[in-house]
N, CA, C, O and CB atoms as a CASP TS submission, in Angstrom:
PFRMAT TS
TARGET T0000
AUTHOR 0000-0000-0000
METHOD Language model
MODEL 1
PARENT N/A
ATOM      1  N   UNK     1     141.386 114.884  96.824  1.00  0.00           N
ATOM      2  CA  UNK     1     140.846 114.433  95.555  1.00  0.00           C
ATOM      3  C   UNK     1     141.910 113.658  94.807  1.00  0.00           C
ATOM      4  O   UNK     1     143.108 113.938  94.779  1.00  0.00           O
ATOM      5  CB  UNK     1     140.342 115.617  94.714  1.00  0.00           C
ATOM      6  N   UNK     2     141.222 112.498  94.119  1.00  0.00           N
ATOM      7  CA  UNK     2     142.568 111.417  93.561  1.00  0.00           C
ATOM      8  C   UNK     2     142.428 112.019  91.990  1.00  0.00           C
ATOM      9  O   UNK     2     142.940 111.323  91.113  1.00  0.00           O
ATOM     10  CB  UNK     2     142.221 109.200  93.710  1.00  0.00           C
ATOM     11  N   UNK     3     141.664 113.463  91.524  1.00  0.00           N
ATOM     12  CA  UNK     3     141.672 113.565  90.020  1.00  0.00           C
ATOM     13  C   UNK     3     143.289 114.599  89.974  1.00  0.00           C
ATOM     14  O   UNK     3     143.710 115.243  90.935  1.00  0.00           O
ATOM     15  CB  UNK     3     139.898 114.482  89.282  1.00  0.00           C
ATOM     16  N   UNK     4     143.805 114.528  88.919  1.00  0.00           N
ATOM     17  CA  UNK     4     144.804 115.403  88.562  1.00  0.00           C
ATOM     18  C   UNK     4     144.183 116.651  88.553  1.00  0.00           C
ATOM     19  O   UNK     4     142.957 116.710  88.460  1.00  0.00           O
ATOM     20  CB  UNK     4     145.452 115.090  87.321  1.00  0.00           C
ATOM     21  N   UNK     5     144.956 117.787  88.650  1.00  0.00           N
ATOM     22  CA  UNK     5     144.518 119.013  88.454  1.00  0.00           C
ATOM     23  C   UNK     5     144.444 119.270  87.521  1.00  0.00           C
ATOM     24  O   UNK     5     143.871 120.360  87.515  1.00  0.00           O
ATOM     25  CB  UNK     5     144.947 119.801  88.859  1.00  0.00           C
ATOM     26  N   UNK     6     144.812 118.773  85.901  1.00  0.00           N
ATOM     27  CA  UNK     6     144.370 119.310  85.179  1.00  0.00           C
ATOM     28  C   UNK     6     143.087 118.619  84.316  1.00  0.00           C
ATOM     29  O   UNK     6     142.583 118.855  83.218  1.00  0.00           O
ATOM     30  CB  UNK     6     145.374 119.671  84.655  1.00  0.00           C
ATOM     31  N   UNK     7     142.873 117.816  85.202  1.00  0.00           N
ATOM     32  CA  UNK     7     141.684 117.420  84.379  1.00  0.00           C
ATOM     33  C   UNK     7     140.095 117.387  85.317  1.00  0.00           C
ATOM     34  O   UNK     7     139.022 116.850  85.041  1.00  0.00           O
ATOM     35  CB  UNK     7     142.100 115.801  83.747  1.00  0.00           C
ATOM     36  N   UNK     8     140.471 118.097  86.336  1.00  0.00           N
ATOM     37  CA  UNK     8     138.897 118.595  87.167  1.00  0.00           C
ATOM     38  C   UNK     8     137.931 119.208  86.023  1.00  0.00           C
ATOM     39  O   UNK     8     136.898 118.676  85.616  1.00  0.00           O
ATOM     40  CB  UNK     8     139.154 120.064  88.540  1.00  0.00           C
ATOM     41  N   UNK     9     138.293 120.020  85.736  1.00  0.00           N
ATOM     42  CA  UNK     9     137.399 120.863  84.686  1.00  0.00           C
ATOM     43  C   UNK     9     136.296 119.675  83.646  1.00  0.00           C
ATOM     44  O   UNK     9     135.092 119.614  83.398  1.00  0.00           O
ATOM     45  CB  UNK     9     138.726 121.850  83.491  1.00  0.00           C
ATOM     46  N   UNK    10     137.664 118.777  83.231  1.00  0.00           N
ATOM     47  CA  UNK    10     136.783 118.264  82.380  1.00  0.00           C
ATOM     48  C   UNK    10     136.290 116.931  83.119  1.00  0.00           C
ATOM     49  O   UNK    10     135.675 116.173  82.369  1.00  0.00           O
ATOM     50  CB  UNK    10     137.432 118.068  80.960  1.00  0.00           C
ATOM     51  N   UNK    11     136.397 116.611  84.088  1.00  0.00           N
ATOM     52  CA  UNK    11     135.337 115.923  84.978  1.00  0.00           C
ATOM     53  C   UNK    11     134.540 116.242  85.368  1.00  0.00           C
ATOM     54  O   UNK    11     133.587 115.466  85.429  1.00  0.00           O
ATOM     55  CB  UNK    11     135.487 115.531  85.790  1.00  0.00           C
ATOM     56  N   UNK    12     134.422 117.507  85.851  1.00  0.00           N
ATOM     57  CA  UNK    12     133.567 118.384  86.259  1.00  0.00           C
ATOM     58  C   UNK    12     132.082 118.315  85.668  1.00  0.00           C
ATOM     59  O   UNK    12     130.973 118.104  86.160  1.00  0.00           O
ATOM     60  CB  UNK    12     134.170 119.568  86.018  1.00  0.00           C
ATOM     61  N   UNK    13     132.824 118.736  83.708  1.00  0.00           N
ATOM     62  CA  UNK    13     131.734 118.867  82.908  1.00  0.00           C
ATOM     63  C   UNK    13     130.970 117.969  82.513  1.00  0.00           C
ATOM     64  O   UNK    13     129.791 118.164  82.216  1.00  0.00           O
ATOM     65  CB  UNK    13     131.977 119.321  82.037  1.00  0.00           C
ATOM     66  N   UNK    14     131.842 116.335  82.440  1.00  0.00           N
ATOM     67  CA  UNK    14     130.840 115.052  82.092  1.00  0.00           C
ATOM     68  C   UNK    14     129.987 114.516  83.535  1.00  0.00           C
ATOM     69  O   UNK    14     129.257 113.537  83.386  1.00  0.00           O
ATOM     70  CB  UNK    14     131.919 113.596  81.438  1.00  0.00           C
ATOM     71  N   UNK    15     130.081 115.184  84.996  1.00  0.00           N
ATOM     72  CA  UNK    15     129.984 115.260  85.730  1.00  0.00           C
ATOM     73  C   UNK    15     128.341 115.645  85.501  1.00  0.00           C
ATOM     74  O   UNK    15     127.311 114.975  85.568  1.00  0.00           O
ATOM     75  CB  UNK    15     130.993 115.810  86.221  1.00  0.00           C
ATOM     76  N   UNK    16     128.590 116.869  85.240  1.00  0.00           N
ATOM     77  CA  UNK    16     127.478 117.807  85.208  1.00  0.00           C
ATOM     78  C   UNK    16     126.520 117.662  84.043  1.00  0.00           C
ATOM     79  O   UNK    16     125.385 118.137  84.084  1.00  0.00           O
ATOM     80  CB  UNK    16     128.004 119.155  85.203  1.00  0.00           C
ATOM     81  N   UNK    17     127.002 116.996  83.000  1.00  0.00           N
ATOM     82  CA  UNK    17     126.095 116.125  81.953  1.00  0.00           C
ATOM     83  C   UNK    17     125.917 114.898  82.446  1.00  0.00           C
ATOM     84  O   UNK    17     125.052 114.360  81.754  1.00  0.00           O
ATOM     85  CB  UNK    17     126.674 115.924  80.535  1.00  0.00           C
ATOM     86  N   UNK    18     126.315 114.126  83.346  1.00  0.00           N
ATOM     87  CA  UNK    18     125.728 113.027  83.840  1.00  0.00           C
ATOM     88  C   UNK    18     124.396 113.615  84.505  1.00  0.00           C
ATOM     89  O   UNK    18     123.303 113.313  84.026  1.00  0.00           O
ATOM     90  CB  UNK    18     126.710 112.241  84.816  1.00  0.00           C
ATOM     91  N   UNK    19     124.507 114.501  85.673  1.00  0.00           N
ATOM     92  CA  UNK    19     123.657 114.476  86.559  1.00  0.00           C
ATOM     93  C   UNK    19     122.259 115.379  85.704  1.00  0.00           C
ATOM     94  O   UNK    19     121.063 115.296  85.982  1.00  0.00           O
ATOM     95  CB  UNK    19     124.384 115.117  87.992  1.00  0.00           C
ATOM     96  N   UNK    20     122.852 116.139  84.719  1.00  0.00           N
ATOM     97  CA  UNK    20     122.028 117.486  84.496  1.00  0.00           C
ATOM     98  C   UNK    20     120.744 116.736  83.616  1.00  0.00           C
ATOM     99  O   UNK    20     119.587 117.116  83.798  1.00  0.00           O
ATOM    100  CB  UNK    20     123.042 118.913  83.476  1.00  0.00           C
ATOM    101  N   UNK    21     121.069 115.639  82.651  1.00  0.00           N
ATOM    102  CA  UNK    21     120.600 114.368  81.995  1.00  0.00           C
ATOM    103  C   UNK    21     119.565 113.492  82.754  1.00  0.00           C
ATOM    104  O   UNK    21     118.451 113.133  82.370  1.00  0.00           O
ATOM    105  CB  UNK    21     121.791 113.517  81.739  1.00  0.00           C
ATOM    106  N   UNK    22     120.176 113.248  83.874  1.00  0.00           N
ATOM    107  CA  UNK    22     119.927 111.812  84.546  1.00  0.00           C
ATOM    108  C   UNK    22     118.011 112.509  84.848  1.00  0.00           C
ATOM    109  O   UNK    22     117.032 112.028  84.276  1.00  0.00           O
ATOM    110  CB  UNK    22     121.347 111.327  86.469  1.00  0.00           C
ATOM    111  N   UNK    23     117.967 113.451  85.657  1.00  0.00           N
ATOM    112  CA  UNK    23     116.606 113.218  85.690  1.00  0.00           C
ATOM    113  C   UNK    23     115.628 113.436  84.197  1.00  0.00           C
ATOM    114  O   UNK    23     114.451 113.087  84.288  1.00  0.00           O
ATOM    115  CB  UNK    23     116.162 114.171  86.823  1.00  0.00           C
ATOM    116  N   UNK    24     116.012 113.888  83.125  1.00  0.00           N
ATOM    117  CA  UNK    24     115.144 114.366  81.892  1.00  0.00           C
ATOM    118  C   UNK    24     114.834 112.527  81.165  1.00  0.00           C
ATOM    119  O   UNK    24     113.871 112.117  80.516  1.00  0.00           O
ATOM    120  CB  UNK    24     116.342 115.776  80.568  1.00  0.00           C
ATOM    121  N   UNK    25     116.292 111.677  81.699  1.00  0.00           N
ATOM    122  CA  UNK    25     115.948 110.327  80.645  1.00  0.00           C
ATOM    123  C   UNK    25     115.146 109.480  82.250  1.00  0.00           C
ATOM    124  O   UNK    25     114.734 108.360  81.948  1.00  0.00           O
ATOM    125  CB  UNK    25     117.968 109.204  79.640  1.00  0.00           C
ATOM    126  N   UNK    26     114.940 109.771  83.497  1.00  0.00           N
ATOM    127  CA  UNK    26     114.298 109.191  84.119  1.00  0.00           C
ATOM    128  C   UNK    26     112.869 109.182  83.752  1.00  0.00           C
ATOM    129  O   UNK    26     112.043 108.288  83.569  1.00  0.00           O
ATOM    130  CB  UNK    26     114.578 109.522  85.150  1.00  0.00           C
ATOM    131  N   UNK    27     112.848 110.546  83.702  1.00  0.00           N
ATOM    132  CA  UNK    27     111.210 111.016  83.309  1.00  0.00           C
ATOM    133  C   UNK    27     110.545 110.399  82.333  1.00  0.00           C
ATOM    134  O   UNK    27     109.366 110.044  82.322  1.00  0.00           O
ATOM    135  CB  UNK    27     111.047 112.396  82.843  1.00  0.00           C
ATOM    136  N   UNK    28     111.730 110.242  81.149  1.00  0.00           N
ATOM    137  CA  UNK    28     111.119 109.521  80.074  1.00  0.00           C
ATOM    138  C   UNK    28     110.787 108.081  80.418  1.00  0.00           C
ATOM    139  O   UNK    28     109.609 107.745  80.539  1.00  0.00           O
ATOM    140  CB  UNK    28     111.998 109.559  78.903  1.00  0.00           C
ATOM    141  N   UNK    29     111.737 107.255  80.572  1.00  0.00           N
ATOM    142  CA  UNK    29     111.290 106.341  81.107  1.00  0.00           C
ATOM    143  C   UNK    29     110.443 105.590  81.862  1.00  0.00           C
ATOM    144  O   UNK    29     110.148 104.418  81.628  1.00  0.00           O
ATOM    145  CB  UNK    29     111.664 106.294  81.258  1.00  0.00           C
ATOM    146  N   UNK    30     109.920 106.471  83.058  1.00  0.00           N
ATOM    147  CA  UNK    30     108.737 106.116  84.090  1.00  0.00           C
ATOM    148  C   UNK    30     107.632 106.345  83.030  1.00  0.00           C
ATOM    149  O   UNK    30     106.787 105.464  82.873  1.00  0.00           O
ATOM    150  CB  UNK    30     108.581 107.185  85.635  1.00  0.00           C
ATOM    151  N   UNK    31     107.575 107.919  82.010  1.00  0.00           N
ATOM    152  CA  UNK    31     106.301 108.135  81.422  1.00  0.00           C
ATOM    153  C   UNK    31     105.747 106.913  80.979  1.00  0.00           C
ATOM    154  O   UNK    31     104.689 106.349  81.257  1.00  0.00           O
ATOM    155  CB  UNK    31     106.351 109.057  80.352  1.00  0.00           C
ATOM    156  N   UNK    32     107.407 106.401  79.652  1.00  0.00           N
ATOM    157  CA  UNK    32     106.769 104.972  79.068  1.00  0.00           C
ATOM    158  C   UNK    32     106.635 104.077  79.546  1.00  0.00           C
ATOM    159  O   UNK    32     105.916 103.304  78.913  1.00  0.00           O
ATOM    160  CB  UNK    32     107.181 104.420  78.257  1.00  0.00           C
ATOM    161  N   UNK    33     107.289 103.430  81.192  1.00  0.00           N
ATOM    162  CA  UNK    33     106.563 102.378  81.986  1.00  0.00           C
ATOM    163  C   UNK    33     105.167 102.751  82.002  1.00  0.00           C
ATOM    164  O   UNK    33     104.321 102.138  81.353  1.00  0.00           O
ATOM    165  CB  UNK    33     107.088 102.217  83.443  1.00  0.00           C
ATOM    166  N   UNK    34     104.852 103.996  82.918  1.00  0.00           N
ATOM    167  CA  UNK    34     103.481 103.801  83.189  1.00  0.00           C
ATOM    168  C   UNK    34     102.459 103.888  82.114  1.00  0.00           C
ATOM    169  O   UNK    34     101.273 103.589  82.250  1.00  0.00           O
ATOM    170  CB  UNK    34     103.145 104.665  84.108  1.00  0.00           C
ATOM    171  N   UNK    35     102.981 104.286  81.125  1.00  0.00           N
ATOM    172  CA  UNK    35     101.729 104.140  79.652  1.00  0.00           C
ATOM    173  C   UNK    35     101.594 102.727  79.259  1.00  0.00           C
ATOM    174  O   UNK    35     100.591 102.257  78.722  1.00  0.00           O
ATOM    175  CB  UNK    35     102.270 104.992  78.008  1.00  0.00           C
ATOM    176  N   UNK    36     102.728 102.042  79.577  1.00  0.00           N
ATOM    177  CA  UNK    36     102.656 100.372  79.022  1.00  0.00           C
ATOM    178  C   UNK    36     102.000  99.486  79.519  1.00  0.00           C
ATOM    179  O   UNK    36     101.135  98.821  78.949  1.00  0.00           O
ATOM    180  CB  UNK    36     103.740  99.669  79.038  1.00  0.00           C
ATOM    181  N   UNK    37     102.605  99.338  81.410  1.00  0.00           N
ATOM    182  CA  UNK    37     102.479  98.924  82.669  1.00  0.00           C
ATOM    183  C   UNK    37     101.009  99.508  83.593  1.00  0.00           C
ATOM    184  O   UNK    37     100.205  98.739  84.120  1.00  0.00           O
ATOM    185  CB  UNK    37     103.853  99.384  83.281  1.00  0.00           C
ATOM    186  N   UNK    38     100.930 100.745  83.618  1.00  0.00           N
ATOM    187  CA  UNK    38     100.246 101.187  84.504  1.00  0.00           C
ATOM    188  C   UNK    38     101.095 101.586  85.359  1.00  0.00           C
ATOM    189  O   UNK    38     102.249 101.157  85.366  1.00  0.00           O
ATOM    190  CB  UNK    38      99.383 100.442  84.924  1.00  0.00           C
ATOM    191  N   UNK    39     100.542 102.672  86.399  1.00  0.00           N
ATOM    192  CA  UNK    39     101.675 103.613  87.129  1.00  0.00           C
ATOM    193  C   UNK    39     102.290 103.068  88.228  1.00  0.00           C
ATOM    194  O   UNK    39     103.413 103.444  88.564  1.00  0.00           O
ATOM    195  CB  UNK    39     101.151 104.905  87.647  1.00  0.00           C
ATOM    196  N   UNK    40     101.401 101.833  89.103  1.00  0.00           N
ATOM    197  CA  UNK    40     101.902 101.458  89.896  1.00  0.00           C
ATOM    198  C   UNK    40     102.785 100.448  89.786  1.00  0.00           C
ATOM    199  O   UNK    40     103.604 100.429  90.704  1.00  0.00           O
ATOM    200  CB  UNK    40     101.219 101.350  90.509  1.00  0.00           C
ATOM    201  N   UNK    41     102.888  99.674  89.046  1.00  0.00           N
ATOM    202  CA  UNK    41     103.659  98.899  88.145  1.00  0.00           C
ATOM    203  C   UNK    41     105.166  99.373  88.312  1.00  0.00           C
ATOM    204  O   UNK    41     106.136  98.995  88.968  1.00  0.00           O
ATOM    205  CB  UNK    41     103.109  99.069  86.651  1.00  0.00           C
ATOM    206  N   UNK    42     104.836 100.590  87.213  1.00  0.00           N
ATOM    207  CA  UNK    42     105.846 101.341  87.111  1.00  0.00           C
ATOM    208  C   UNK    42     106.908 101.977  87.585  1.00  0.00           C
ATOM    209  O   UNK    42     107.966 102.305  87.049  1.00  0.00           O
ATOM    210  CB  UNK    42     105.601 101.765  86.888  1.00  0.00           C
ATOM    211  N   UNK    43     106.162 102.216  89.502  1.00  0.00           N
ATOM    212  CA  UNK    43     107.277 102.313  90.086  1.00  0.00           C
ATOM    213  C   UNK    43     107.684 101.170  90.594  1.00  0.00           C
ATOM    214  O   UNK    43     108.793 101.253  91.122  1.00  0.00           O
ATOM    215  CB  UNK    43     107.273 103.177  90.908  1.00  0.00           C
ATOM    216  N   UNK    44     106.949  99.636  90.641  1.00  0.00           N
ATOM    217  CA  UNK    44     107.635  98.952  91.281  1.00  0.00           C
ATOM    218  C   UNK    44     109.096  98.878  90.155  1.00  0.00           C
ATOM    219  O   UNK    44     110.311  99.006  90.302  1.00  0.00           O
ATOM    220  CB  UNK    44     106.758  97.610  91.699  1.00  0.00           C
ATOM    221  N   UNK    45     108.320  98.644  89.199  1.00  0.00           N
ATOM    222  CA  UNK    45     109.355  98.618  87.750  1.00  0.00           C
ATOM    223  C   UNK    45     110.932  98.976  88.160  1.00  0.00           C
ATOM    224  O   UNK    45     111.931  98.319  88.452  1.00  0.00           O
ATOM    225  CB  UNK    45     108.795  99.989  86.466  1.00  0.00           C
ATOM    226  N   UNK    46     110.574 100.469  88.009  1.00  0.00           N
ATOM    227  CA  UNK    46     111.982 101.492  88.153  1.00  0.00           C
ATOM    228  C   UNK    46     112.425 101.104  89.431  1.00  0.00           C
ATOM    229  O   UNK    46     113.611 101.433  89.400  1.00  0.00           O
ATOM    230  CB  UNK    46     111.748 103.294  88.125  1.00  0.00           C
ATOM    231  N   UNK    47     112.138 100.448  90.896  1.00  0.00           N
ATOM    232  CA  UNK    47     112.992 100.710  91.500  1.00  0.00           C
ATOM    233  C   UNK    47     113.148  98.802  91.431  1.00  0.00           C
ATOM    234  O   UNK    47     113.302  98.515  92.618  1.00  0.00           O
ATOM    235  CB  UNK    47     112.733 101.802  92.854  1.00  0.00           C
ATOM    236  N   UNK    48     113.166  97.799  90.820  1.00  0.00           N
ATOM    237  CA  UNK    48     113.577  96.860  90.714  1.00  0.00           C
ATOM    238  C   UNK    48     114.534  96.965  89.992  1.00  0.00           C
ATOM    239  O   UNK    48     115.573  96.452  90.406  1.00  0.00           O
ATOM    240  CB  UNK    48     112.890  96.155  90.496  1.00  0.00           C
ATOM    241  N   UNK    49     114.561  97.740  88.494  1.00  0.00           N
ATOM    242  CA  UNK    49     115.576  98.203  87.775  1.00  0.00           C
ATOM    243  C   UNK    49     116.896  98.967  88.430  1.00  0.00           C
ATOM    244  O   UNK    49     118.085  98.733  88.216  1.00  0.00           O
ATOM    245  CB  UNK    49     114.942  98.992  86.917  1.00  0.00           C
ATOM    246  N   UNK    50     116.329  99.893  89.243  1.00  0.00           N
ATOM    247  CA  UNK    50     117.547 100.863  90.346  1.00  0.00           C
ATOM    248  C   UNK    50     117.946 100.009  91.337  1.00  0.00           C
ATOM    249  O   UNK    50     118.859 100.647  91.861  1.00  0.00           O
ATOM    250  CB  UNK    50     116.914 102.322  91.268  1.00  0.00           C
ATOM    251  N   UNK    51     117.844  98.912  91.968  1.00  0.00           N
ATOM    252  CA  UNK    51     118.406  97.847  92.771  1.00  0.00           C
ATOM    253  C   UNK    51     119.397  96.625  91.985  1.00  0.00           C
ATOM    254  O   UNK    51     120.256  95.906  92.495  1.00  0.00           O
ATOM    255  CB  UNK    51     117.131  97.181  93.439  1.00  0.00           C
ATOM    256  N   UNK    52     119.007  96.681  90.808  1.00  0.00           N
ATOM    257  CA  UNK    52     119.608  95.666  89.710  1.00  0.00           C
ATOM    258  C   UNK    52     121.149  96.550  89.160  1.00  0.00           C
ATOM    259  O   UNK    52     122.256  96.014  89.100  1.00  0.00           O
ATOM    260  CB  UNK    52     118.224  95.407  88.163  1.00  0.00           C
ATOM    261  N   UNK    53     120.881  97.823  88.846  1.00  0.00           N
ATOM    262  CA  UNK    53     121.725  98.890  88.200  1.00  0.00           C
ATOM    263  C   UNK    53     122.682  98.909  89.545  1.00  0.00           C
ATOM    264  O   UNK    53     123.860  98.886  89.190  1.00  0.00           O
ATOM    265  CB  UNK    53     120.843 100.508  87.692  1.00  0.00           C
ATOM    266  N   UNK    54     122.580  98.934  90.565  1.00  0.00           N
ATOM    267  CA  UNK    54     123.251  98.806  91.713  1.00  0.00           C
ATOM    268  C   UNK    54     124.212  97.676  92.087  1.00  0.00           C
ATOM    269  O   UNK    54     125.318  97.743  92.621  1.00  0.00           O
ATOM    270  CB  UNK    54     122.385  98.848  92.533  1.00  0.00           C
ATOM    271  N   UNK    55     123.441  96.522  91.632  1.00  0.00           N
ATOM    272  CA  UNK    55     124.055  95.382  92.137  1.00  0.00           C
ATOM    273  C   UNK    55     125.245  94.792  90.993  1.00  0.00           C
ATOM    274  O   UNK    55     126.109  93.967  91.289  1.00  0.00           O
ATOM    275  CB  UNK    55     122.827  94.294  92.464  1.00  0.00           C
ATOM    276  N   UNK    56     125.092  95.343  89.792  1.00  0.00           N
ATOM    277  CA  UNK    56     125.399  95.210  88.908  1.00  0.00           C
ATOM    278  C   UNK    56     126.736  96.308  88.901  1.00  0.00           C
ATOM    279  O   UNK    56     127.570  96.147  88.010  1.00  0.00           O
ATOM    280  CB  UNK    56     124.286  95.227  88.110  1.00  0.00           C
ATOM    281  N   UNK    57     126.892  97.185  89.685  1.00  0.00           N
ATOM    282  CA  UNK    57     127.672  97.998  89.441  1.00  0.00           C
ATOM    283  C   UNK    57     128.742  97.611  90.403  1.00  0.00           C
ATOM    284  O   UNK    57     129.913  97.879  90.138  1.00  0.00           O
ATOM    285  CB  UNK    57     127.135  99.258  89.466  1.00  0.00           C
ATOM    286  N   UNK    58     128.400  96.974  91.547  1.00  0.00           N
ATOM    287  CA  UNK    58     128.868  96.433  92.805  1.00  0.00           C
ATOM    288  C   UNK    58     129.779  95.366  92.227  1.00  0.00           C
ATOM    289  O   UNK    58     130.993  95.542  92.123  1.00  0.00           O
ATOM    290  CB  UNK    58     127.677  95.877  93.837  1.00  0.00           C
ATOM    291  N   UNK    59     129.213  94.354  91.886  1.00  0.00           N
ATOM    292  CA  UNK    59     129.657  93.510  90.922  1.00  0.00           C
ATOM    293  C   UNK    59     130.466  93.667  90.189  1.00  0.00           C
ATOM    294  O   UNK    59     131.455  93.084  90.633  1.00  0.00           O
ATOM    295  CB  UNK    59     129.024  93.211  90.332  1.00  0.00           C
ATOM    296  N   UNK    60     130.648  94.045  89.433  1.00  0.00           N
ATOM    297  CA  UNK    60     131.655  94.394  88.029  1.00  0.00           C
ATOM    298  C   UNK    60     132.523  95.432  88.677  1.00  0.00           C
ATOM    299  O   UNK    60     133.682  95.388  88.265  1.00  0.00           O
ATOM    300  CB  UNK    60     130.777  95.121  86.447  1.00  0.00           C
ATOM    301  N   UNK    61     132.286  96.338  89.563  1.00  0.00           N
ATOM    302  CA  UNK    61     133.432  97.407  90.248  1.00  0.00           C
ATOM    303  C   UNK    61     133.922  96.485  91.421  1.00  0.00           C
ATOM    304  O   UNK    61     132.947  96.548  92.170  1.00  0.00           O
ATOM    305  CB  UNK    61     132.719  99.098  90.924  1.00  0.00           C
ATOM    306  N   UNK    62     134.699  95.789  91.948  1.00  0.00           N
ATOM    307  CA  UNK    62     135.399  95.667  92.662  1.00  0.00           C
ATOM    308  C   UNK    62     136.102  96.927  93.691  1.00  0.00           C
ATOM    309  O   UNK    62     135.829  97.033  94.887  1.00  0.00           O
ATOM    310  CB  UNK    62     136.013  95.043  91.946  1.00  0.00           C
ATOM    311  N   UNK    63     136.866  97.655  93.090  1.00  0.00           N
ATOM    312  CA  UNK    63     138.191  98.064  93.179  1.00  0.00           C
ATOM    313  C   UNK    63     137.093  99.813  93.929  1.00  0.00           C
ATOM    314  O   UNK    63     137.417 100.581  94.834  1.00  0.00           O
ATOM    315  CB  UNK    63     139.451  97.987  91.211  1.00  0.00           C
ATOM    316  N   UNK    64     135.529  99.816  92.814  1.00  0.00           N
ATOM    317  CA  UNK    64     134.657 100.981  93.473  1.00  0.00           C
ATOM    318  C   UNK    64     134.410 100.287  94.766  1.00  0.00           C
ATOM    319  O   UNK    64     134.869 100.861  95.753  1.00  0.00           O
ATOM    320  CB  UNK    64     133.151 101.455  92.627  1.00  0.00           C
ATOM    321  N   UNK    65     133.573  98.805  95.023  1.00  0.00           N
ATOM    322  CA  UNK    65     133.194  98.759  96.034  1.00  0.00           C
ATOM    323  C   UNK    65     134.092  98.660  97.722  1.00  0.00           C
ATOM    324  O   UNK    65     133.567  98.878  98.814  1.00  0.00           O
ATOM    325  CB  UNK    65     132.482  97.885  95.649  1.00  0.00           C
ATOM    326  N   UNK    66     135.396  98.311  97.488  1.00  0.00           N
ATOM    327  CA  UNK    66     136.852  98.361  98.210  1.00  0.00           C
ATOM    328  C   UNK    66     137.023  99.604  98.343  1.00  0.00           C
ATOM    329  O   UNK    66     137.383  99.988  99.456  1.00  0.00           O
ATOM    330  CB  UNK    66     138.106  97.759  97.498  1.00  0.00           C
ATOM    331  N   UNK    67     136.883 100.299  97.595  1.00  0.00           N
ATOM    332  CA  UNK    67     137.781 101.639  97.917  1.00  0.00           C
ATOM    333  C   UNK    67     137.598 102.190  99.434  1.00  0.00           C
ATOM    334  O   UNK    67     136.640 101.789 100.096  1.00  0.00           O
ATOM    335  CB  UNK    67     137.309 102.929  96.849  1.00  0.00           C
ATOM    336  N   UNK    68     138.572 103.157  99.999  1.00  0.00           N
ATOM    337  CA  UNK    68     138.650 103.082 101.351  1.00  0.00           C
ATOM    338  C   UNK    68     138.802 104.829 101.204  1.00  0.00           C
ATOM    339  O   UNK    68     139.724 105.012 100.410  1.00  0.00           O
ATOM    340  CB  UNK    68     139.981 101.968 102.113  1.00  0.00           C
ATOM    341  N   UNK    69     138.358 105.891 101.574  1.00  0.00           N
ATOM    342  CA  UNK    69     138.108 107.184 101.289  1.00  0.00           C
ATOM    343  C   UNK    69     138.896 107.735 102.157  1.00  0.00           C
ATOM    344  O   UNK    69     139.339 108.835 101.827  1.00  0.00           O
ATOM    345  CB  UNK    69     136.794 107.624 101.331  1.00  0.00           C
ATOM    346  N   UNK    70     139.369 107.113 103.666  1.00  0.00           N
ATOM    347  CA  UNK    70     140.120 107.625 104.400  1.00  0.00           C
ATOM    348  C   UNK    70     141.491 107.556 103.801  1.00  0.00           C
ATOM    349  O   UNK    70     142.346 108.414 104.019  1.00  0.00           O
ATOM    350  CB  UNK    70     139.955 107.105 105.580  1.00  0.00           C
ATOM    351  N   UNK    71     141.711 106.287 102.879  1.00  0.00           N
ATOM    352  CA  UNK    71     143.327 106.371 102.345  1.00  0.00           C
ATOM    353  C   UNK    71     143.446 107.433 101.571  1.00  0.00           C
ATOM    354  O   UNK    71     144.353 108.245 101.750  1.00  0.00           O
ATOM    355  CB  UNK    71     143.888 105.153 101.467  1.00  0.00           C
ATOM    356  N   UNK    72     142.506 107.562 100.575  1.00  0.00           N
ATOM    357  CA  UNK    72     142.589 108.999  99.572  1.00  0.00           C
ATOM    358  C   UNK    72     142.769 109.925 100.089  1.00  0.00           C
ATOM    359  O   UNK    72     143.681 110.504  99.501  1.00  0.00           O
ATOM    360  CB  UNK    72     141.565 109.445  98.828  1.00  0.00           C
ATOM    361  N   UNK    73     142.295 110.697 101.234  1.00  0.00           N
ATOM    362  CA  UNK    73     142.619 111.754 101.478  1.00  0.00           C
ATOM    363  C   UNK    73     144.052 111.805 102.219  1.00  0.00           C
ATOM    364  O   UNK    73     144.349 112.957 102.536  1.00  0.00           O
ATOM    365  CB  UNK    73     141.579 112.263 102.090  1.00  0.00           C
ATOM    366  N   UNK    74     144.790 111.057 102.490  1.00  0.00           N
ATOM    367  CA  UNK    74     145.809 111.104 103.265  1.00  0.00           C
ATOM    368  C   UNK    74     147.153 111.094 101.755  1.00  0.00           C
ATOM    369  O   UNK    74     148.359 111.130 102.002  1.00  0.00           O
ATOM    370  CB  UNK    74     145.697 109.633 104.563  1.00  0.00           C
TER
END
């Protein structure tokens, strides 16, 4: 692991508010696509949005999309 030891804990925890979050504001979101859109819509919606959020992250992270996992652990 490339985190310091003393700061696992508190990675841990924004960790665990990322993920613990992520599905309650998905939910919201699809509800109000498909009330706006219609449902099928809606998922095309969200996963045009989740391919964009991707590419976008690819993009602007460099240094994430390089990273090499075998060097870290060594």
């Amino acid at each position: 692991l490339s985190s310091p030891d003393h700061m696992r804990g508190k990675i841990s925890a924004v960790n665990s508010i990322f993920i613990g979050s992520s599905n309650e504001i998905g939910e919201f979101e699809s509800g109000i696509a498909a009330k706006i859109l219609g449902t099928v819509p809606a998922v095309y919606f969200g996963g045009i949005i989740c391919l964009c959020t991707v590419g976008l992250v690819a993009y602007f992270s460099p240094a994430l999309r390089n990273m090499d996992l075998a060097t870290l652990e060594k």
